[in-house]
Residue frames relative to the residue before (quaternion, step in Angstrom):
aa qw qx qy qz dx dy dz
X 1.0000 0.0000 0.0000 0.0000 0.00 0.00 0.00
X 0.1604 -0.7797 0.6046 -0.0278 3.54 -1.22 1.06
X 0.1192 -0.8187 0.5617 -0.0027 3.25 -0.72 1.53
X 0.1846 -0.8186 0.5347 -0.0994 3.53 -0.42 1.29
X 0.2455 -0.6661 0.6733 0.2066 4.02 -1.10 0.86
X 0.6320 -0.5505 0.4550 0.3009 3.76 -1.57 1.67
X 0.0323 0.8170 -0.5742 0.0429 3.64 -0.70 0.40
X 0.1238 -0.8609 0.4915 0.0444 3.83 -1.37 -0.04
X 0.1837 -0.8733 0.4452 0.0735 3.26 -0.99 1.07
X 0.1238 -0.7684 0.5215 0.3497 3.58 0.04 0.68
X 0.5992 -0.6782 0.3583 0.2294 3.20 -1.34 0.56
X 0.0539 0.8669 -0.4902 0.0727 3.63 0.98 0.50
X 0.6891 0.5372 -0.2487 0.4179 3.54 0.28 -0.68
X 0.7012 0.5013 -0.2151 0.4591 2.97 0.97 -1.92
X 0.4712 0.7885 -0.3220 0.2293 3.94 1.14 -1.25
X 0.7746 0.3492 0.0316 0.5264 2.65 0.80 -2.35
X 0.8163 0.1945 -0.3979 0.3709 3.82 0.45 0.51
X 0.9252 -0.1530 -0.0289 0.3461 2.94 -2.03 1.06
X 0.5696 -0.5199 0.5088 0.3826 3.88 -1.08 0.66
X 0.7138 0.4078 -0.3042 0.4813 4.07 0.30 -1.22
X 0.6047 0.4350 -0.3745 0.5522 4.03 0.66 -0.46
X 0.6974 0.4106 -0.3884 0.4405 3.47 0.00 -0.75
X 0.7391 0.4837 -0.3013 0.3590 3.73 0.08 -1.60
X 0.5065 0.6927 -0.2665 0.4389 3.60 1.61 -1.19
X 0.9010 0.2816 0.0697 0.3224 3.32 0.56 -1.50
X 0.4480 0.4571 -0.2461 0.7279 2.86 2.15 1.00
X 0.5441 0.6132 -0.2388 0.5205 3.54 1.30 -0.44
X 0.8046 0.3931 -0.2165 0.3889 3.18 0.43 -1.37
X 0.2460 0.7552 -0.4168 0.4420 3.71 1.62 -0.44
X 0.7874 0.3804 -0.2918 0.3874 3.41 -0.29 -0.97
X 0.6706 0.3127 -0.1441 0.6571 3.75 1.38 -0.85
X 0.4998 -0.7087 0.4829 0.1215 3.32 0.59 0.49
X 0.4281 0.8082 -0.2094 0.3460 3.72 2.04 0.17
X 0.2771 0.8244 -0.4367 0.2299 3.51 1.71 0.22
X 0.4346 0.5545 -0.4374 0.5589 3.96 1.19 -0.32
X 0.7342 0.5217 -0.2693 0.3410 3.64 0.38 -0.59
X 0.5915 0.4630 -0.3823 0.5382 3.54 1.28 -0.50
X 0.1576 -0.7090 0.6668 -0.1670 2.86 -1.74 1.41
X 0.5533 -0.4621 0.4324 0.5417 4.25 -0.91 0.06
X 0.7270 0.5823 -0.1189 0.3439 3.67 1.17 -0.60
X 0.6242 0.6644 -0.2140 0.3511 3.02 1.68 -0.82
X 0.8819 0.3587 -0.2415 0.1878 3.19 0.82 -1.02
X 0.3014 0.7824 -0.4328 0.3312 3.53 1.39 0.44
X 0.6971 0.3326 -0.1681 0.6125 3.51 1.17 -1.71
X 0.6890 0.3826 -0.4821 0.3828 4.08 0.42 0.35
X 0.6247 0.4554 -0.3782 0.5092 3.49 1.17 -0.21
X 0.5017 0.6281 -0.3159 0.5040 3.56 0.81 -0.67
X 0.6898 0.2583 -0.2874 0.6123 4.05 0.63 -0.82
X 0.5821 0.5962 -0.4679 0.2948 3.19 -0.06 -0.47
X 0.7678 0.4324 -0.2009 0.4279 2.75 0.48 -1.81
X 0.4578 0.6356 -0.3578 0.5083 3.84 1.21 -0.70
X 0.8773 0.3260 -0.1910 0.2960 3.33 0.05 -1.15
X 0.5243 -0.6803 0.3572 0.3671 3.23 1.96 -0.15
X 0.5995 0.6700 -0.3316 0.2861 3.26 1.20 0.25
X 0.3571 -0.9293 0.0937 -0.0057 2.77 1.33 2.18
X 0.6053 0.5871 -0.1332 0.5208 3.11 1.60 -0.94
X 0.7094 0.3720 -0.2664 0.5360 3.69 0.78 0.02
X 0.4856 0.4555 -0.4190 0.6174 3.41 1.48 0.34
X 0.7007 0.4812 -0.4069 0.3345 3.93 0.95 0.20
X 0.6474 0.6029 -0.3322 0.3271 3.21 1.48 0.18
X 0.6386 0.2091 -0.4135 0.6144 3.60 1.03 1.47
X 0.3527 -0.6098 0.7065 0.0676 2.95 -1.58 1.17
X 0.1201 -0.6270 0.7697 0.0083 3.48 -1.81 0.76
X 0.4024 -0.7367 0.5419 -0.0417 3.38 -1.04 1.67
X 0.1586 0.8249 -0.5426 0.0022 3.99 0.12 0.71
X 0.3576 -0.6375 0.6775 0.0823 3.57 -1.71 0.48
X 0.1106 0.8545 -0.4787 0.1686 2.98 0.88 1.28
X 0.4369 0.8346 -0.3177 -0.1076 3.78 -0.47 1.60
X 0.6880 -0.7120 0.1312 0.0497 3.77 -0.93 1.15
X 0.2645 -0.9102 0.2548 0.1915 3.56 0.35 0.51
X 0.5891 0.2403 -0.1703 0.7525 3.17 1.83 0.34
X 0.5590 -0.5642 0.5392 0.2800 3.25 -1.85 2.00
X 0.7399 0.4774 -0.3400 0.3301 3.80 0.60 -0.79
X 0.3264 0.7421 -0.4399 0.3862 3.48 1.16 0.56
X 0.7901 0.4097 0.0244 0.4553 2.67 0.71 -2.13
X 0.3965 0.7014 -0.3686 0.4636 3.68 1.57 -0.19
X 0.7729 0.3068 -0.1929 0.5209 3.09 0.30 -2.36
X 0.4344 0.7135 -0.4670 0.2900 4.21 0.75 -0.14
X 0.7814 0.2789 -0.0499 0.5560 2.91 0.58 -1.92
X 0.4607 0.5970 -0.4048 0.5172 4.03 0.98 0.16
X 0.7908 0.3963 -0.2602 0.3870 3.66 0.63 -0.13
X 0.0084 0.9845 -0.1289 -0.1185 2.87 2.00 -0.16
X 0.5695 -0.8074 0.1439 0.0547 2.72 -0.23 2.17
X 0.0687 -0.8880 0.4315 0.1432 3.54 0.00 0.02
X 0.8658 -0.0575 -0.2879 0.4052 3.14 -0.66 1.03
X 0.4353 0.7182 -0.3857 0.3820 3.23 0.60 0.92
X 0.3902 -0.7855 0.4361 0.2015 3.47 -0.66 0.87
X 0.2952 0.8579 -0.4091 0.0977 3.74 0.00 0.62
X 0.0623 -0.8114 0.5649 0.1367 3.21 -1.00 1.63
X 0.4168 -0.5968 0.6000 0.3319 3.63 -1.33 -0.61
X 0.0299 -0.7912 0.6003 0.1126 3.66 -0.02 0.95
X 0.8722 0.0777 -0.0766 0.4768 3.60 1.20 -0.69
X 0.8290 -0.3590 0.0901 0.4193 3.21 -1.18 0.65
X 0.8096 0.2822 0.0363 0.5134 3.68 1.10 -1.66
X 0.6277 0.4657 -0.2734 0.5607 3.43 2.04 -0.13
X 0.2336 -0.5584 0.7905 0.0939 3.69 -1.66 0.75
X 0.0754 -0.5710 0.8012 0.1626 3.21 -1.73 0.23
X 0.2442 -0.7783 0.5655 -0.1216 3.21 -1.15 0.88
X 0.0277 0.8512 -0.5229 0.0349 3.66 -0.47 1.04
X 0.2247 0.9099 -0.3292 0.1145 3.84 -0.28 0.37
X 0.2616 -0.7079 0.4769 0.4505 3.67 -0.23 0.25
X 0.7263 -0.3111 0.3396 0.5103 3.15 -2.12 -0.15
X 0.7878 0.3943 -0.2929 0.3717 3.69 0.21 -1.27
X 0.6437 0.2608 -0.5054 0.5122 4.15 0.64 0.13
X 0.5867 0.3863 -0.4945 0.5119 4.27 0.37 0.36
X 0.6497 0.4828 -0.4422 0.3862 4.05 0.47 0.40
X 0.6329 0.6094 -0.0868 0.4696 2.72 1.81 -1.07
X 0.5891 0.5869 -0.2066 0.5156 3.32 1.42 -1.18
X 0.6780 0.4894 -0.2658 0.4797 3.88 1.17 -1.34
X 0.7621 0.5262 -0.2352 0.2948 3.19 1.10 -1.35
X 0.4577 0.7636 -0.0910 0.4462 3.29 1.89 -0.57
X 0.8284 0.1639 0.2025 0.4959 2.98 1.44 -2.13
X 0.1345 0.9098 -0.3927 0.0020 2.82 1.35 0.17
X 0.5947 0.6261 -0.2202 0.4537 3.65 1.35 -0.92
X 0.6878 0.4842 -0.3795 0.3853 3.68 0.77 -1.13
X 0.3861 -0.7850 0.4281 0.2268 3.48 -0.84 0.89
X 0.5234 0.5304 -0.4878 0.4548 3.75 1.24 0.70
X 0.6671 0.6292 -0.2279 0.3273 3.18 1.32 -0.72
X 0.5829 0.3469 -0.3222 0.6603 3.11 1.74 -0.80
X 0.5878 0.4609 -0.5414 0.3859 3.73 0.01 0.33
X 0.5717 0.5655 -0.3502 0.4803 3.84 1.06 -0.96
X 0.5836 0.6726 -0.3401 0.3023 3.59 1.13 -1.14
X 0.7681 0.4973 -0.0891 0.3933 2.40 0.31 -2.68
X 0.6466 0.4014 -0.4593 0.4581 4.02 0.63 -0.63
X 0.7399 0.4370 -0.4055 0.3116 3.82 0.56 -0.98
X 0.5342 0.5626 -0.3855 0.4995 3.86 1.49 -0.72
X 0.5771 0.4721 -0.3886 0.5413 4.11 0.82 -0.25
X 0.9110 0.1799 -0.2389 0.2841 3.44 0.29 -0.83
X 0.8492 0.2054 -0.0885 0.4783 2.76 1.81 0.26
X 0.1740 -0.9070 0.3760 -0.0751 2.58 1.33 1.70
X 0.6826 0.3889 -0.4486 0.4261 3.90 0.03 -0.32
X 0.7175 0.5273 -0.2719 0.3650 3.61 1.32 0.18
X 0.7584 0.1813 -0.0133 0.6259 3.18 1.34 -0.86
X 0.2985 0.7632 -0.5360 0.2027 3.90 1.09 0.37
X 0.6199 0.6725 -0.1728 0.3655 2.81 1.17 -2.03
X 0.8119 0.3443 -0.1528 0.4460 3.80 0.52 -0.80
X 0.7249 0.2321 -0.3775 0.5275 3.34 1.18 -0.19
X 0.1388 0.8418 -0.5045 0.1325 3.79 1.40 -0.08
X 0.8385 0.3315 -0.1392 0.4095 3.80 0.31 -1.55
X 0.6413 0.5166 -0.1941 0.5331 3.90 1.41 -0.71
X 0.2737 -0.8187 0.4925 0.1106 3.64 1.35 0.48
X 0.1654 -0.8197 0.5478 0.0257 3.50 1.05 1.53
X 0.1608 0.6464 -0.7419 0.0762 3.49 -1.45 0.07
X 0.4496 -0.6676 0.5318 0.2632 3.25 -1.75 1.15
X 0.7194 -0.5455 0.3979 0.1629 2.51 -2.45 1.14
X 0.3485 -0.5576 0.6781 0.3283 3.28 -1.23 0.16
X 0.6200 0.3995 -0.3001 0.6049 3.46 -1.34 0.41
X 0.8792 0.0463 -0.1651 0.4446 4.13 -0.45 -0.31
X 0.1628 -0.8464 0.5044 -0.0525 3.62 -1.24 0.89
X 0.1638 -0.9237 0.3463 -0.0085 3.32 0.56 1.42
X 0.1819 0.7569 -0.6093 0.1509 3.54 -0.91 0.52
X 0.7011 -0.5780 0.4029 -0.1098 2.63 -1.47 1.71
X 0.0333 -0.8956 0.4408 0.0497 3.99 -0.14 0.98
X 0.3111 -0.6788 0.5996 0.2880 3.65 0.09 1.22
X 0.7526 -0.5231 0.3778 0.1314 3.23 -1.75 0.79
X 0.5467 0.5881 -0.2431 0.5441 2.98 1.91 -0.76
X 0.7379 0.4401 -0.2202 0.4618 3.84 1.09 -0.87
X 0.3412 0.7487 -0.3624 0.4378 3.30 1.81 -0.17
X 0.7925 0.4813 -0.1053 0.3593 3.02 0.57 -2.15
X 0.6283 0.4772 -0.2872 0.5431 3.33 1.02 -0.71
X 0.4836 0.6642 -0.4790 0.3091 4.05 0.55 -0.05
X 0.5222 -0.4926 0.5697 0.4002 3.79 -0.56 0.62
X 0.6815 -0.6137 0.3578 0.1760 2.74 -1.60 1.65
X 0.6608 0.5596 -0.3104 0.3922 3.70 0.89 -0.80
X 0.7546 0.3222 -0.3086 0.4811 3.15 1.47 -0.38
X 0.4943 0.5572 -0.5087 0.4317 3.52 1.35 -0.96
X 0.6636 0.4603 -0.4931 0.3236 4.01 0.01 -0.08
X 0.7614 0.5115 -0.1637 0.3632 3.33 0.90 -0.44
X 0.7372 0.3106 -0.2350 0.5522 2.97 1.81 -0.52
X 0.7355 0.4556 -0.3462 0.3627 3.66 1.27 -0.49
X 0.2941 -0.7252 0.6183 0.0729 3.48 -0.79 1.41
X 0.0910 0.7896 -0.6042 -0.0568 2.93 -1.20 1.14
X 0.3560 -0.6437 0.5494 0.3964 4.07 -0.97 0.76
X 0.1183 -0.5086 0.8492 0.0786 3.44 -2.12 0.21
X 0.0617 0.7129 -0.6897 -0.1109 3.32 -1.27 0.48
X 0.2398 -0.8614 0.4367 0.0990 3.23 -0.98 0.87
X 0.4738 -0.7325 0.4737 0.1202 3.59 -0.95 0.31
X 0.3247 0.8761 -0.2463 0.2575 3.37 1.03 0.99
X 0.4434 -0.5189 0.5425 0.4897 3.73 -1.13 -0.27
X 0.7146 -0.5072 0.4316 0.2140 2.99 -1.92 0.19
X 0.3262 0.6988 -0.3589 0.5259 3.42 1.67 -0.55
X 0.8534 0.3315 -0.0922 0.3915 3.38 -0.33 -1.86
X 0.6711 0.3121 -0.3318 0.5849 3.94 0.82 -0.40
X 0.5367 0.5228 -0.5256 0.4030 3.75 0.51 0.49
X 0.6310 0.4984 -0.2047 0.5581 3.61 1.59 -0.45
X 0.4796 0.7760 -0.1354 0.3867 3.17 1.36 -0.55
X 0.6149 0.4737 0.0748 0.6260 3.02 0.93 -2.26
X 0.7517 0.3788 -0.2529 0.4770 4.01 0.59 0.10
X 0.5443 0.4621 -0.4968 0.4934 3.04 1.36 1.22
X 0.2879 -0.8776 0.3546 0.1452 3.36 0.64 1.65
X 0.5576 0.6574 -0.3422 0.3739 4.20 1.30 0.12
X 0.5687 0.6524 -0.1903 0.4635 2.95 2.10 -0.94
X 0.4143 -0.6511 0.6124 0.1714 3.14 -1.63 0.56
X 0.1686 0.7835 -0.5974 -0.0293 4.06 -0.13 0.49
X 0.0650 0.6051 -0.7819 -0.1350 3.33 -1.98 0.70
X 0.2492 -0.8066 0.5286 0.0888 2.98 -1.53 1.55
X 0.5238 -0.5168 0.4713 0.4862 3.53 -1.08 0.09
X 0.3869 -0.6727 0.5749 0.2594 4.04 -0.77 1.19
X 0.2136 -0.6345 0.7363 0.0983 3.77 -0.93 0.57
X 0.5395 0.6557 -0.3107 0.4272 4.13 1.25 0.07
X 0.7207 0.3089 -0.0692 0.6167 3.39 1.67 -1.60
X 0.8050 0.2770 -0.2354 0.4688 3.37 0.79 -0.61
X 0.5296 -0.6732 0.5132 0.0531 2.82 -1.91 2.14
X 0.0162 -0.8812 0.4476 0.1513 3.35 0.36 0.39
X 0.2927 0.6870 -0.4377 0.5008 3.40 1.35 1.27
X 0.3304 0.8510 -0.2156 0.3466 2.97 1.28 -0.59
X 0.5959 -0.6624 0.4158 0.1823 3.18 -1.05 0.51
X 0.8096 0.3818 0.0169 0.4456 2.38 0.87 -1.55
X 0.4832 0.5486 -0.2184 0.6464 3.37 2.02 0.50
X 0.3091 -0.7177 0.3917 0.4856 3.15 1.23 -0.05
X 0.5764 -0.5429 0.4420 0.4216 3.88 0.52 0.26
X 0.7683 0.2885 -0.3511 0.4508 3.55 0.58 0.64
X 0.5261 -0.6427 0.4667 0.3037 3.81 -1.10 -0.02
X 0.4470 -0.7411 0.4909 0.0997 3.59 -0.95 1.64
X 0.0061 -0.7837 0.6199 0.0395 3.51 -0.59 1.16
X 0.4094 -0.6513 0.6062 0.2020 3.45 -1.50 0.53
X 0.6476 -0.6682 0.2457 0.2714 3.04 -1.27 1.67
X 0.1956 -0.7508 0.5482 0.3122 4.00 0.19 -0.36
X 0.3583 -0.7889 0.4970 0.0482 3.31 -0.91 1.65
X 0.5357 0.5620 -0.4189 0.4708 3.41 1.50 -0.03
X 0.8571 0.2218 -0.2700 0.3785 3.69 0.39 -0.03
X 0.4099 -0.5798 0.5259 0.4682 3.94 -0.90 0.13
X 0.6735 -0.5439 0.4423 0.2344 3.70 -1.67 1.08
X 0.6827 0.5083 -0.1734 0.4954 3.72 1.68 -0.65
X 0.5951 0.6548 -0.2536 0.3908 3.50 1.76 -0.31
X 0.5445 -0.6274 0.4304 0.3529 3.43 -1.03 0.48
X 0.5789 0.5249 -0.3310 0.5289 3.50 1.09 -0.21
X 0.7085 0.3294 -0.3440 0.5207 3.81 0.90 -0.56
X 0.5021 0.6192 -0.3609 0.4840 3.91 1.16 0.07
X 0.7767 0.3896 -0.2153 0.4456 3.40 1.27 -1.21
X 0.3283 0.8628 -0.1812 0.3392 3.27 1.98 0.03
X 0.7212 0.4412 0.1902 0.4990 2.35 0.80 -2.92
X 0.6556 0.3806 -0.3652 0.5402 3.81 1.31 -0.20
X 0.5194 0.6382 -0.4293 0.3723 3.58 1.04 -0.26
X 0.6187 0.6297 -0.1448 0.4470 2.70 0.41 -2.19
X 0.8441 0.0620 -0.1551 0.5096 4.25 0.14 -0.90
X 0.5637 0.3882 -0.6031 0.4097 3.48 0.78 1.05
X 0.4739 0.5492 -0.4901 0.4834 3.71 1.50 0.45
X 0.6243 0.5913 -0.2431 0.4489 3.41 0.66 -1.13
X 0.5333 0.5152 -0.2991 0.6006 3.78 1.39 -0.32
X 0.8868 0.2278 -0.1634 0.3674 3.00 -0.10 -1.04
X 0.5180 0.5715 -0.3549 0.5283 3.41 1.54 0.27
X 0.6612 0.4853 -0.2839 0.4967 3.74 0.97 -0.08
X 0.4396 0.5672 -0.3881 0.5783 3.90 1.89 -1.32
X 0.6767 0.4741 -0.4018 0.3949 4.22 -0.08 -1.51
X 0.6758 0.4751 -0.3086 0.4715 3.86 0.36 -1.47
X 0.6558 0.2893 -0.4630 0.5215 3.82 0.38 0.03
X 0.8014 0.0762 -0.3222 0.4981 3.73 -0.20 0.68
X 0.7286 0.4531 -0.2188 0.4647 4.09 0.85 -0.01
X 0.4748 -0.6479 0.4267 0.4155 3.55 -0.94 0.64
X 0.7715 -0.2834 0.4015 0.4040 3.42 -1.39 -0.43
X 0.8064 0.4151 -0.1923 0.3748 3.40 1.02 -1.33
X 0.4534 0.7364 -0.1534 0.4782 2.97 2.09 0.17
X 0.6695 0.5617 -0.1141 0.4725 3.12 1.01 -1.64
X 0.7809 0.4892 -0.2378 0.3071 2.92 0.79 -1.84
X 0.4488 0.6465 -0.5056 0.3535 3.90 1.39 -0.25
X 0.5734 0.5550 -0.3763 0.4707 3.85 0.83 -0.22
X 0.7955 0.4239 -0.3074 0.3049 3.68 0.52 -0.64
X 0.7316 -0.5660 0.3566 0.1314 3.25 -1.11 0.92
X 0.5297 -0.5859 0.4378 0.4295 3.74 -1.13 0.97
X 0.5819 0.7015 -0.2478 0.3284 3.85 1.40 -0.53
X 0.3874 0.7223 -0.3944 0.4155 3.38 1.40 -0.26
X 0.5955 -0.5462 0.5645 0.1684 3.31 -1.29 0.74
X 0.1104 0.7910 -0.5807 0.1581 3.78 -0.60 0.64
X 0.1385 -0.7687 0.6139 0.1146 3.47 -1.40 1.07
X 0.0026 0.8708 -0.4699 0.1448 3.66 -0.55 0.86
X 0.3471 -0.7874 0.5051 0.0669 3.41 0.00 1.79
X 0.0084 0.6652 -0.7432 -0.0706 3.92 -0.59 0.46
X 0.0921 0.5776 -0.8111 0.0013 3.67 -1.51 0.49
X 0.2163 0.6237 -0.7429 0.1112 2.92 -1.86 1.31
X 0.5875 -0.4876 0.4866 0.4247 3.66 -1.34 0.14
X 0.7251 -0.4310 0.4885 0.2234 3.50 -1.41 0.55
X 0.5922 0.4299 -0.3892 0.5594 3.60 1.04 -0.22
X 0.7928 0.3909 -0.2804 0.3741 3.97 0.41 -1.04
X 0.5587 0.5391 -0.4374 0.4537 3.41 1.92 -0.45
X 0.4831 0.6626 -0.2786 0.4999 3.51 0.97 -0.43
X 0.6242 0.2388 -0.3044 0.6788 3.97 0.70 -0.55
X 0.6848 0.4600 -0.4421 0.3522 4.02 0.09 -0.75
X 0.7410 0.5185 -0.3132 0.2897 3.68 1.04 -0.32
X 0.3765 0.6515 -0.4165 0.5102 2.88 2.17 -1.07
X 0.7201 0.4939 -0.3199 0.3676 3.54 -0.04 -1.42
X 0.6669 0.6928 -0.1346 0.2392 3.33 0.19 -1.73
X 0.8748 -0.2749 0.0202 0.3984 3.18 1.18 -1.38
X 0.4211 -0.7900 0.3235 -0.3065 1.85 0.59 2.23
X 0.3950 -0.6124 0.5259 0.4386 3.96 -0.37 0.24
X 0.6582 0.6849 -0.1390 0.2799 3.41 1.13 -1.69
X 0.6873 0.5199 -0.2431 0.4452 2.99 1.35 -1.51
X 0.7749 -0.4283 0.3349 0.3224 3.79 -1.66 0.23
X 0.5323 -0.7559 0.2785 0.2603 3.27 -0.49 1.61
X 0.4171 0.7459 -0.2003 0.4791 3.51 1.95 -0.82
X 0.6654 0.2764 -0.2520 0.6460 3.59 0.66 -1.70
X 0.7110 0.3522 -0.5231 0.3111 3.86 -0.58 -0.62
X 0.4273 0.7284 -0.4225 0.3291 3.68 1.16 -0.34
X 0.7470 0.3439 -0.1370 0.5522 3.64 1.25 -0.97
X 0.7439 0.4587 -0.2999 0.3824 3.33 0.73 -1.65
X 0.6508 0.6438 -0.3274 0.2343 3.44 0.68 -0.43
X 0.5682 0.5057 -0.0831 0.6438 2.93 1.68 -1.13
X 0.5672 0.4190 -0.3437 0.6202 3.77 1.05 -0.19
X 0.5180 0.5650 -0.4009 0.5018 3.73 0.29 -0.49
X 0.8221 0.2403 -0.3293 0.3974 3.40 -0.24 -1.53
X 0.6710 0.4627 -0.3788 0.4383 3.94 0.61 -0.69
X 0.4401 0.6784 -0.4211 0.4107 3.63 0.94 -0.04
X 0.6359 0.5728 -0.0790 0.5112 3.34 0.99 -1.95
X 0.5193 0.5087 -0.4620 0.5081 3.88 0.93 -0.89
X 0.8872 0.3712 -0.1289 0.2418 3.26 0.02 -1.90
X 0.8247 0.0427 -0.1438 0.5454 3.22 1.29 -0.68
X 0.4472 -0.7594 0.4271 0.2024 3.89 0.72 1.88
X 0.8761 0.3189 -0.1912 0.3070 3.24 0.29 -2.04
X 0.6896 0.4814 -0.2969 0.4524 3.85 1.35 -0.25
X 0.8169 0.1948 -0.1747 0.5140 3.55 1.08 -0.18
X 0.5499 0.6668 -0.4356 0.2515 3.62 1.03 0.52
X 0.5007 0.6700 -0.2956 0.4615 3.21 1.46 0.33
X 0.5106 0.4932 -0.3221 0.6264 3.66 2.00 -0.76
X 0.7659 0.4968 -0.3511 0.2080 3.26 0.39 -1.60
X 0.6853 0.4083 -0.3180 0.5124 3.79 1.11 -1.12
């Protein structure tokens, strides 16, 4: 048995590289399969996925466009088809900004296939990112529109967007380190994107688990108390009897024995506007001593990075 304190990583690194590295390496979380990533790996893991429909791991990278049009009736038949999850403003008369993952712009094409911004939004994202969006325009020999003119915002031109938009358009991951308790509350901010670690696929016999089950520290008692003693004997007479089941039972089997206490890893990605409602909420005097355990301490490093959207929660 492995006792562990809840922790968090914002995803900085992960942000700033490539769509197939990022989506790859937020994916594999759920299988617990990060030994597996390689210069080689992610074409054939994004490739199944996407095959298998396993739609939600195509939401963990956003692509920013400057998408602009030479006719009001462009932008009519645009917003007439009405988009869904996507973030879109009009700063100017003939321009859209446009924010979206891979899996609401597959969706958006597949949906619309007729609207003639949409196949122009396509046809650039199937060019520049063809292990994403080949597949869907493959048979309709896509080609760009006359009339629409697309371009791409490096993360760096995000940041610089007036605040009213930089909340709406910069997405940012946090992965967290947590019990199961606290990412069941989590998972009920319906704007978010979440890949969890699967307690279904992973054997936590394993080796590579260290052959035992990871618990998260509990902040409600002191480590010297009779209540954190009466805790710590639970917890590894579960952890017993979760390892006896896995010699004759799958994983998805076993795991009905394990506790809201279990260790869990769990990527959230949202824009700066919804992290902003998750804190109001979050930390809260009111809210679960567990969640302020992270969110609070996520707040203040939040505020470092972005002053003008979260220094007003943070003091």
């Amino acid at each position: 048995m492995k006792v562990i304190p809840a922790s968090f990583e914002i995803q900085d690194d992960l942000d700033r590289q490539s769509l197939a590295v990022r989506i790859e390496a937020c994916g594999r979380i759920c299988y617990k399969s990060e030994d597996k990533i390689d210069e080689e790996s992610a074409g054939p893991f994004i490739e199944k996925i996407l095959k298998h429909g396993h739609n939600s791991v195509a939401e963990m990278g956003v692509v920013t466009l400057k998408v602009e049009f030479d006719s009001e009736k462009l932008a009519w038949q645009f917003y007439g088809c009405q988009p869904r999850f996507i973030q879109i403003d009009r700063p100017n008369r003939n321009e859209l900004l446009i924010t979206g993952s891979v899996r609401a712009y597959r969706e958006l094409y597949r949906e619309n296939s007729s609207i003639k911004l949409i196949k122009g939004i396509t046809a650039f994202l199937a060019g520049r990112y063809p292990l994403f969006f080949s597949d869907i325009v493959a048979r309709r020999g896509l080609l760009p529109q006359t009339g629409v003119d697309v371009e791409k915002l490096s993360l760096d031109e995000v940041e610089k967007l007036p605040v009213d938009l930089l909340v709406k358009h910069r997405y940012v991951g946090v992965k967290f380190y947590t019990n199961r308790a606290v990412t069941h509350e989590i998972v009920r901010h319906r704007p978010c994107s979440f890949l969890q670690e699967s307690q279904r696929y992973c054997r936590y016999s394993e080796d590579k688990f260290g052959s035992e089950v990871t618990f998260i520290k509990p902040m409600f008692f002191a480590e010297d108390s009779a209540e954190y003693k009466l805790w710590a004997k639970a917890m590894e007479d579960t952890e017993k009897i979760y390892l006896k089941l896995l010699e004759s039972s799958t994983p998805q089997a076993a795991r009905t024995v394990l506790p809201n206490s279990c260790k869990t890893e769990i990527i959230v990605y949202a824009n700066l506007l919804e992290w902003r409602h998750i804190f109001r909420l979050r930390i809260s005097p009111a809210a679960e001593p567990s969640m302020r355990e992270v969110m609070i301490p996520l707040l203040k490093e939040m505020a470092v990075r972005f002053p003008a959207v979260f220094e007003d929660l943070e003091a």
